[in-house]
mmCIF file of the N, C-alpha and C atoms, coordinates in Angstrom:
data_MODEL
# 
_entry.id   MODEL 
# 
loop_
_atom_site.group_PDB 
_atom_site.id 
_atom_site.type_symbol 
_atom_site.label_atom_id 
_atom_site.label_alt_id 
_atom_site.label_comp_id 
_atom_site.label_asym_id 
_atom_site.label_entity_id 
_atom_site.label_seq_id 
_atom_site.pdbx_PDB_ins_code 
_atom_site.Cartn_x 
_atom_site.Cartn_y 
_atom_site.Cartn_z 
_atom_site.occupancy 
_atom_site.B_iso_or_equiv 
_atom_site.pdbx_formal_charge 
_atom_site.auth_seq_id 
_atom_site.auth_comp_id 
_atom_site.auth_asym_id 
_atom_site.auth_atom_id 
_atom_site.pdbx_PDB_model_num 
ATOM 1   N N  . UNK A 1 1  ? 0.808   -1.190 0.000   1.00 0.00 ? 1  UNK A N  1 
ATOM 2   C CA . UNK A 1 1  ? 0.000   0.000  0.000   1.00 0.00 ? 1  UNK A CA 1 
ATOM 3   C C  . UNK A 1 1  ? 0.857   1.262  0.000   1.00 0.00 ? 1  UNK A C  1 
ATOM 4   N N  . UNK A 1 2  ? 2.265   1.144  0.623   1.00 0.00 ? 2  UNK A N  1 
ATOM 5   C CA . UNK A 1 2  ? 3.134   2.586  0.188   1.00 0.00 ? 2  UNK A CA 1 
ATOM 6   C C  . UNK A 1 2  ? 3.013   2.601  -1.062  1.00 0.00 ? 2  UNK A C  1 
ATOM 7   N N  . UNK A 1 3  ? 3.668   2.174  -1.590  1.00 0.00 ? 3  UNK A N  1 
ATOM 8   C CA . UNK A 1 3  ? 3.467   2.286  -3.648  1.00 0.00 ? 3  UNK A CA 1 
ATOM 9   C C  . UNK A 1 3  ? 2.512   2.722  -3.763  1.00 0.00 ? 3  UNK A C  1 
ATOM 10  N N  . UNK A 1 4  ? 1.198   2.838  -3.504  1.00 0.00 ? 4  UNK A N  1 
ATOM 11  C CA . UNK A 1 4  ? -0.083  3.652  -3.856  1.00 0.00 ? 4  UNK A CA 1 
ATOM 12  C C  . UNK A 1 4  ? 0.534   5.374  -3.484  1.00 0.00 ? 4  UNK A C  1 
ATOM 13  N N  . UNK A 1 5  ? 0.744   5.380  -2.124  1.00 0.00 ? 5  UNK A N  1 
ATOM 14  C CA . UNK A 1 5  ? 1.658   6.971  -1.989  1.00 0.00 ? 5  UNK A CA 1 
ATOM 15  C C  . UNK A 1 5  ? 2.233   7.372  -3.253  1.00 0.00 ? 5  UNK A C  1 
ATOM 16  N N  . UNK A 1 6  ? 3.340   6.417  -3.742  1.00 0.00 ? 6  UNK A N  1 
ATOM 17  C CA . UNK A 1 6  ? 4.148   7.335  -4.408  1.00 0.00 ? 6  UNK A CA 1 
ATOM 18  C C  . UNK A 1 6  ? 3.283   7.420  -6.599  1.00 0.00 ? 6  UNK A C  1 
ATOM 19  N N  . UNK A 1 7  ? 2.352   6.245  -6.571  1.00 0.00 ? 7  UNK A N  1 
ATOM 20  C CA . UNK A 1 7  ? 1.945   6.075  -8.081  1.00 0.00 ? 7  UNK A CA 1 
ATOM 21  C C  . UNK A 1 7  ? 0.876   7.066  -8.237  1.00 0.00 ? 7  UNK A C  1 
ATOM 22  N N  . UNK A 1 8  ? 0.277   7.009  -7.096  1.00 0.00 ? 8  UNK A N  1 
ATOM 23  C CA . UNK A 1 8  ? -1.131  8.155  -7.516  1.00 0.00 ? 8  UNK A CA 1 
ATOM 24  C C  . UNK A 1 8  ? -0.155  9.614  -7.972  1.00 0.00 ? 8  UNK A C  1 
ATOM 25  N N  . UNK A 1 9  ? 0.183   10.198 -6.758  1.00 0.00 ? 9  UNK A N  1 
ATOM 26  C CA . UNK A 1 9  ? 0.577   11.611 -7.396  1.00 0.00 ? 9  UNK A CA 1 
ATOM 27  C C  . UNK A 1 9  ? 1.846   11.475 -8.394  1.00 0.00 ? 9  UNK A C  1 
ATOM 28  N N  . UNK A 1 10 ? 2.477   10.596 -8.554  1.00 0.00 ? 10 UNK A N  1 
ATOM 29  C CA . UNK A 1 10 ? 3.178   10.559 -10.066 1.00 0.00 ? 10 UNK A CA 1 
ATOM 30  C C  . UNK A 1 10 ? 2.076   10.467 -11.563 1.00 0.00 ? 10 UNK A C  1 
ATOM 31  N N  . UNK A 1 11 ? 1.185   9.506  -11.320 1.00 0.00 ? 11 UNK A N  1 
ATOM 32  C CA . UNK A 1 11 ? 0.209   9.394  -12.380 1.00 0.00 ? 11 UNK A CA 1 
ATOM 33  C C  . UNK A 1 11 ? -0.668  10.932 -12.431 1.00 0.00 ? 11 UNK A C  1 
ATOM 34  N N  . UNK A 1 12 ? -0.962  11.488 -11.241 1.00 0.00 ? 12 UNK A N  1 
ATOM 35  C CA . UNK A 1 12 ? -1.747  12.453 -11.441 1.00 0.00 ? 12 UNK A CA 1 
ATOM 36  C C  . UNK A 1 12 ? -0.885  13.571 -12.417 1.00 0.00 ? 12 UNK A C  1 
ATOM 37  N N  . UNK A 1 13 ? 0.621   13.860 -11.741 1.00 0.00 ? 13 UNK A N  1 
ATOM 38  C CA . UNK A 1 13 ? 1.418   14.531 -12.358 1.00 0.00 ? 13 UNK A CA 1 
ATOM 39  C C  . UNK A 1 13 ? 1.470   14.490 -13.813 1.00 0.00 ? 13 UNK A C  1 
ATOM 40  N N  . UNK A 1 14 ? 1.702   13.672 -14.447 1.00 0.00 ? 14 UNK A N  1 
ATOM 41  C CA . UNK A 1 14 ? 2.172   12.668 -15.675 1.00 0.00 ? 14 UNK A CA 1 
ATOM 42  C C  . UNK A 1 14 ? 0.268   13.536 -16.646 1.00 0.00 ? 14 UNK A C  1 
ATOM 43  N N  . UNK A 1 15 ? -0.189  13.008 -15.956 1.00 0.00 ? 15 UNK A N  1 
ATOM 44  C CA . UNK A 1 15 ? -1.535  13.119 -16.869 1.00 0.00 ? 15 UNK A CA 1 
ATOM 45  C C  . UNK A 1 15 ? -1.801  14.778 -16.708 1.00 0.00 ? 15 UNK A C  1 
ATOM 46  N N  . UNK A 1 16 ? -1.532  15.753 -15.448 1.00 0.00 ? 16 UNK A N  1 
ATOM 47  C CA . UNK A 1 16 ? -1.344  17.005 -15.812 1.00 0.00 ? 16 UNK A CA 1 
ATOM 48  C C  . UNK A 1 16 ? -0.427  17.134 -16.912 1.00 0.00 ? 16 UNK A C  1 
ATOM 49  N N  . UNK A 1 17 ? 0.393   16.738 -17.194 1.00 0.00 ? 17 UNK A N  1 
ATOM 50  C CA . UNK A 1 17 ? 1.487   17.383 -17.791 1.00 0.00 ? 17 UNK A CA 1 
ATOM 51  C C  . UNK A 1 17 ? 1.254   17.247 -19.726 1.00 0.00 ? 17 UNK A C  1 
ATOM 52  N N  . UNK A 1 18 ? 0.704   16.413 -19.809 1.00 0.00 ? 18 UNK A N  1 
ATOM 53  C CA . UNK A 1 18 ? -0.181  15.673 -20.767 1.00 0.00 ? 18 UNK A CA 1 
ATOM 54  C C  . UNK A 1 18 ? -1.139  16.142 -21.145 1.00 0.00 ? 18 UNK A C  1 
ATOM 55  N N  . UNK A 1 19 ? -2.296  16.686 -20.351 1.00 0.00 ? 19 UNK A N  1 
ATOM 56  C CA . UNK A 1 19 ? -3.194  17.695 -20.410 1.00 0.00 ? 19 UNK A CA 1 
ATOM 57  C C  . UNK A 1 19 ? -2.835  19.571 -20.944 1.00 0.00 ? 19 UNK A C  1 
ATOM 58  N N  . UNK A 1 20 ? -1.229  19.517 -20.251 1.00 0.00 ? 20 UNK A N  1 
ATOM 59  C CA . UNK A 1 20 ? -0.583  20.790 -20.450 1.00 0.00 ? 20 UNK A CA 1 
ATOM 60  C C  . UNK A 1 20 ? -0.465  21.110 -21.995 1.00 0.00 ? 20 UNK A C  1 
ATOM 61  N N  . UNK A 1 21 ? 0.584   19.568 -22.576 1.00 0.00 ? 21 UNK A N  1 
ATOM 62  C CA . UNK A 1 21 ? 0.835   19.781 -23.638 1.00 0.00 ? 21 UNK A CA 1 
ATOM 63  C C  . UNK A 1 21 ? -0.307  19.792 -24.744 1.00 0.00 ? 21 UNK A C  1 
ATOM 64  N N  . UNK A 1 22 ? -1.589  19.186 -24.137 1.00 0.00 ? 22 UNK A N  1 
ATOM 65  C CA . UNK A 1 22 ? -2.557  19.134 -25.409 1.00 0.00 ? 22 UNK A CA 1 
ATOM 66  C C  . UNK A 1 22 ? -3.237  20.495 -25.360 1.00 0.00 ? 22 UNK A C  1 
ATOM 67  N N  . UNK A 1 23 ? -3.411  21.057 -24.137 1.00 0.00 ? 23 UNK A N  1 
ATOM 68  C CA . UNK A 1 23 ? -3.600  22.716 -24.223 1.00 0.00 ? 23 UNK A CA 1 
ATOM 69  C C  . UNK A 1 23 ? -2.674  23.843 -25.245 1.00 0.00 ? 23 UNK A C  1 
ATOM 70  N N  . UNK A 1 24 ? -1.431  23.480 -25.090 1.00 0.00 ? 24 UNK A N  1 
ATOM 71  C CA . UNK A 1 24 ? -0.853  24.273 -25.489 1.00 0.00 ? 24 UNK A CA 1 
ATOM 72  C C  . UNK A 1 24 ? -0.753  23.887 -27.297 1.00 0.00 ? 24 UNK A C  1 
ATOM 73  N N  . UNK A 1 25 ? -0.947  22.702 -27.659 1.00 0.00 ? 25 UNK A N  1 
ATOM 74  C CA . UNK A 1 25 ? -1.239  22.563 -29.156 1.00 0.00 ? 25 UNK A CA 1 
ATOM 75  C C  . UNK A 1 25 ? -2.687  22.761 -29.739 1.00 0.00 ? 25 UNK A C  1 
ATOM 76  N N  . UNK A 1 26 ? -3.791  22.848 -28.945 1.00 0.00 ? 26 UNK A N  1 
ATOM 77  C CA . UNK A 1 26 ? -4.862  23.565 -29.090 1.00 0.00 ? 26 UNK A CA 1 
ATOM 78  C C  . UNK A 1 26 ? -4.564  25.570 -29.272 1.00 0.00 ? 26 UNK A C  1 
ATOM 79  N N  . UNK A 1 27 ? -3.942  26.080 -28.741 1.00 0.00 ? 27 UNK A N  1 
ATOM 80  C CA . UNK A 1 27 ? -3.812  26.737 -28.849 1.00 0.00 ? 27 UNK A CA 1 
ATOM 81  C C  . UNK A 1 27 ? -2.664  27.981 -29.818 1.00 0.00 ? 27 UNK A C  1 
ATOM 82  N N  . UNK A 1 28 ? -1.641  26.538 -30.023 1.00 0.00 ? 28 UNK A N  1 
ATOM 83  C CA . UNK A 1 28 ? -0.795  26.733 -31.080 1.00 0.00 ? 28 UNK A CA 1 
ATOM 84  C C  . UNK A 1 28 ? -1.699  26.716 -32.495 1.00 0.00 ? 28 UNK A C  1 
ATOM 85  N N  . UNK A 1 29 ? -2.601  26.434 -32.797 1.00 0.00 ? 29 UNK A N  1 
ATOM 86  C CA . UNK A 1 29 ? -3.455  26.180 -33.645 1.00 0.00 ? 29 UNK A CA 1 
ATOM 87  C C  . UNK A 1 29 ? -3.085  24.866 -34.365 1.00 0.00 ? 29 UNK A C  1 
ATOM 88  N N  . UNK A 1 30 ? -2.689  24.354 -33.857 1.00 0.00 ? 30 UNK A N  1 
ATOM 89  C CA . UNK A 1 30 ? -2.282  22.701 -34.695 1.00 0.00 ? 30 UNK A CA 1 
ATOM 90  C C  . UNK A 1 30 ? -3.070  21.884 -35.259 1.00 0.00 ? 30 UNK A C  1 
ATOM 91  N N  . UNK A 1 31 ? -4.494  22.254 -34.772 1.00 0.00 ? 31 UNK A N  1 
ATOM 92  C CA . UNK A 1 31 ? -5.495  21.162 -35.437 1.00 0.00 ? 31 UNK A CA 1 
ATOM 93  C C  . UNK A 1 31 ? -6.761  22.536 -35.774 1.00 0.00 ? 31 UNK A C  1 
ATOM 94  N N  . UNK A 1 32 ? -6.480  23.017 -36.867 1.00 0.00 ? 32 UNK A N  1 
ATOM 95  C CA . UNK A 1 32 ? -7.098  24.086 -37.433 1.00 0.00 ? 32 UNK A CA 1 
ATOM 96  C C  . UNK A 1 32 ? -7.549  23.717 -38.465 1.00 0.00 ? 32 UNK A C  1 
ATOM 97  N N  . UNK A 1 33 ? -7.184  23.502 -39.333 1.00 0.00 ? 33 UNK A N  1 
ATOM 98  C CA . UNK A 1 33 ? -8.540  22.972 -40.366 1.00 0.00 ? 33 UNK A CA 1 
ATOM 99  C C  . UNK A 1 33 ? -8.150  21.086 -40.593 1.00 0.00 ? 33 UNK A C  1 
ATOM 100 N N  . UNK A 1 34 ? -8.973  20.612 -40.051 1.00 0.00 ? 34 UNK A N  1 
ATOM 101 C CA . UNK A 1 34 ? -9.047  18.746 -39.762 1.00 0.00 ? 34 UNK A CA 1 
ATOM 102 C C  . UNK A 1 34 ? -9.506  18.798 -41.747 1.00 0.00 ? 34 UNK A C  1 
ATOM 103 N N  . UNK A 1 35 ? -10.669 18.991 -42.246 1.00 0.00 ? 35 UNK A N  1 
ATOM 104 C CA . UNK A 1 35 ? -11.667 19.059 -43.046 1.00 0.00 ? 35 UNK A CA 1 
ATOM 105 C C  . UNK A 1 35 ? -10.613 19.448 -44.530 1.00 0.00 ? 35 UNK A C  1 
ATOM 106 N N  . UNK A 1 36 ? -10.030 20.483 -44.076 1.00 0.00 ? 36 UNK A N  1 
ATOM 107 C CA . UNK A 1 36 ? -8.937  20.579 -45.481 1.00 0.00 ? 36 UNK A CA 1 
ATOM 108 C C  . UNK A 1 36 ? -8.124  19.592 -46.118 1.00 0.00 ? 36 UNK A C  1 
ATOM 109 N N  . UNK A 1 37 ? -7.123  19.084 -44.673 1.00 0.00 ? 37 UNK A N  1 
ATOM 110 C CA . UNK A 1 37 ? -6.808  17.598 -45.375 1.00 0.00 ? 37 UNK A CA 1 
ATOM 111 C C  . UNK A 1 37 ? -7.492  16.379 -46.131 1.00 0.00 ? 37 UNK A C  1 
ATOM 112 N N  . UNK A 1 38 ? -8.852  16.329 -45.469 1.00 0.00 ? 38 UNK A N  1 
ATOM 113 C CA . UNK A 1 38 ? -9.462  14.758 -46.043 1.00 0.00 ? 38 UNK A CA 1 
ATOM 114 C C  . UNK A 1 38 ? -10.377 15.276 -47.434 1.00 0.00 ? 38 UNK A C  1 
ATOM 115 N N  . UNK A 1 39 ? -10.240 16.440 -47.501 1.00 0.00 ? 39 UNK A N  1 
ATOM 116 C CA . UNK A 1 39 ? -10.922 17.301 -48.885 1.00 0.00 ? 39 UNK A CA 1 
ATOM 117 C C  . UNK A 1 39 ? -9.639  17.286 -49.503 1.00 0.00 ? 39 UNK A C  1 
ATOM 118 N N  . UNK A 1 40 ? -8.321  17.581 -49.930 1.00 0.00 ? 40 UNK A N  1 
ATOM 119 C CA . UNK A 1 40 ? -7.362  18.157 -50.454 1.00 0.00 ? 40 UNK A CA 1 
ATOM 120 C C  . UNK A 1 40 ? -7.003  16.200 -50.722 1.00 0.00 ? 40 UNK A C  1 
ATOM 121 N N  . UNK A 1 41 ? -6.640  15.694 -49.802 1.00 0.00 ? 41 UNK A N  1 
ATOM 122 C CA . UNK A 1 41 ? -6.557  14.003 -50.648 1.00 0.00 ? 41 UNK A CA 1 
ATOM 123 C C  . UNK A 1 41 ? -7.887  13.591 -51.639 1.00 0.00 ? 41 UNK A C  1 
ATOM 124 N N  . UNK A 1 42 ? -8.538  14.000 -52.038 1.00 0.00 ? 42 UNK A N  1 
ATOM 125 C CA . UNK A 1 42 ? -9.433  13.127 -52.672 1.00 0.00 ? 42 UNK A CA 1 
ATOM 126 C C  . UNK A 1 42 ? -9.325  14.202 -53.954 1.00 0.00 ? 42 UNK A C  1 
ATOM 127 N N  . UNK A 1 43 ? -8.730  15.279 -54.198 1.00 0.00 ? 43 UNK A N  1 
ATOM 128 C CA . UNK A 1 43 ? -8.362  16.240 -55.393 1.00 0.00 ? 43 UNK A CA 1 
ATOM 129 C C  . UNK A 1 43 ? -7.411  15.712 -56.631 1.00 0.00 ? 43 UNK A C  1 
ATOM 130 N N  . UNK A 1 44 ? -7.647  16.238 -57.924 1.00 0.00 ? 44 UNK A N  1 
ATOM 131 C CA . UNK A 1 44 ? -6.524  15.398 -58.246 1.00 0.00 ? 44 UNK A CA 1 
ATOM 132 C C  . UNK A 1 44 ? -5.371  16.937 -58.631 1.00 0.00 ? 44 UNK A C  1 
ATOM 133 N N  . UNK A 1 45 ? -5.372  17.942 -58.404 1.00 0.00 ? 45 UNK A N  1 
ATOM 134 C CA . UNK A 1 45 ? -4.049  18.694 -58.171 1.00 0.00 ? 45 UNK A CA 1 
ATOM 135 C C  . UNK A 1 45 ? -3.279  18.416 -57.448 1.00 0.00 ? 45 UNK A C  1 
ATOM 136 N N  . UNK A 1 46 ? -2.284  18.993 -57.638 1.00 0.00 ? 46 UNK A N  1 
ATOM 137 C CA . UNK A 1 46 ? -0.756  18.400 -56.738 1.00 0.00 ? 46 UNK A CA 1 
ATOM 138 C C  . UNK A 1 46 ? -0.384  20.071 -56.107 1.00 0.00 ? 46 UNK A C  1 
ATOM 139 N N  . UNK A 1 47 ? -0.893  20.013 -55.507 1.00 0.00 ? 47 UNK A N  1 
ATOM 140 C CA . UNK A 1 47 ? -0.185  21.550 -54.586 1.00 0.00 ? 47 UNK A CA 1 
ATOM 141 C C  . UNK A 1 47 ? 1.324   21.402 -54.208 1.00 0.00 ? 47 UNK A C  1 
ATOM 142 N N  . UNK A 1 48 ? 2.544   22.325 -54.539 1.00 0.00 ? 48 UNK A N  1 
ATOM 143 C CA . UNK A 1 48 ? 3.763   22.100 -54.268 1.00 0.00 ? 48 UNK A CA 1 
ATOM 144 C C  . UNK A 1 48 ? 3.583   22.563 -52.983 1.00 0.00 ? 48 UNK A C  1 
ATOM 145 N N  . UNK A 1 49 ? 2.902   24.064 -53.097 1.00 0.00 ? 49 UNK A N  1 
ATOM 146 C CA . UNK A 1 49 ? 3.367   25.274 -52.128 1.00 0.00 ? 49 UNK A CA 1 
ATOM 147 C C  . UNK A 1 49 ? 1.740   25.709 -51.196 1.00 0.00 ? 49 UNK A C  1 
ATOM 148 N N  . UNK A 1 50 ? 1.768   24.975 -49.913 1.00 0.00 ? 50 UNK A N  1 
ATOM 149 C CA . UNK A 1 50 ? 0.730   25.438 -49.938 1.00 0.00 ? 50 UNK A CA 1 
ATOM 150 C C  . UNK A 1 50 ? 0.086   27.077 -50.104 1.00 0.00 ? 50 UNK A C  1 
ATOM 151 N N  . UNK A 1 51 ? -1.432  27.540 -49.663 1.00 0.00 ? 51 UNK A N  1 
ATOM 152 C CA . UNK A 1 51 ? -1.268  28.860 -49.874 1.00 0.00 ? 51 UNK A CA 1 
ATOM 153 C C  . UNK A 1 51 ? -1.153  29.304 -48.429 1.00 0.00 ? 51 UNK A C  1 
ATOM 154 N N  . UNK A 1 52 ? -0.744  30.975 -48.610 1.00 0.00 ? 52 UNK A N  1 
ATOM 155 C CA . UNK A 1 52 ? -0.484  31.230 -47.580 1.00 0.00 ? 52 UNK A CA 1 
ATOM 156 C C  . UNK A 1 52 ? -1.444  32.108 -47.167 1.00 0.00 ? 52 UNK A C  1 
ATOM 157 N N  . UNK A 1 53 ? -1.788  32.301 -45.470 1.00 0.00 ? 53 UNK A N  1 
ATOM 158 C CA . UNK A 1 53 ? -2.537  32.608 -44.757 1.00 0.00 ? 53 UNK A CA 1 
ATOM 159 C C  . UNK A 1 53 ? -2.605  34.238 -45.137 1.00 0.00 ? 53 UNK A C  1 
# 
């Protein structure tokens, strides 16, 4: 039952930290347009460059 001491607040830690990083790629805009990719594979152009914002 010590090992429960030390796994809970390591796991809790671990899964904050995890939570941190998926905040901060939400907010990096990393998953901004999902819908462009699975539209842009089924095209038959070949984009070198994408366009720019």
């Amino acid at each position: 039952m010590n090992v429960l001491a030390f796994l809970i607040p390591i796991s809790l830690i671990l899964g904050g930290i995890g939570l941190a990083f998926f905040v901060f790629t939400v907010k990096s805009r990393q998953y901004d347009d999902p819908e462009g990719d699975a539209q842009r594979i089924l095209s038959d152009e070949y984009d070198d460059h994408p366009k720019p914002d």
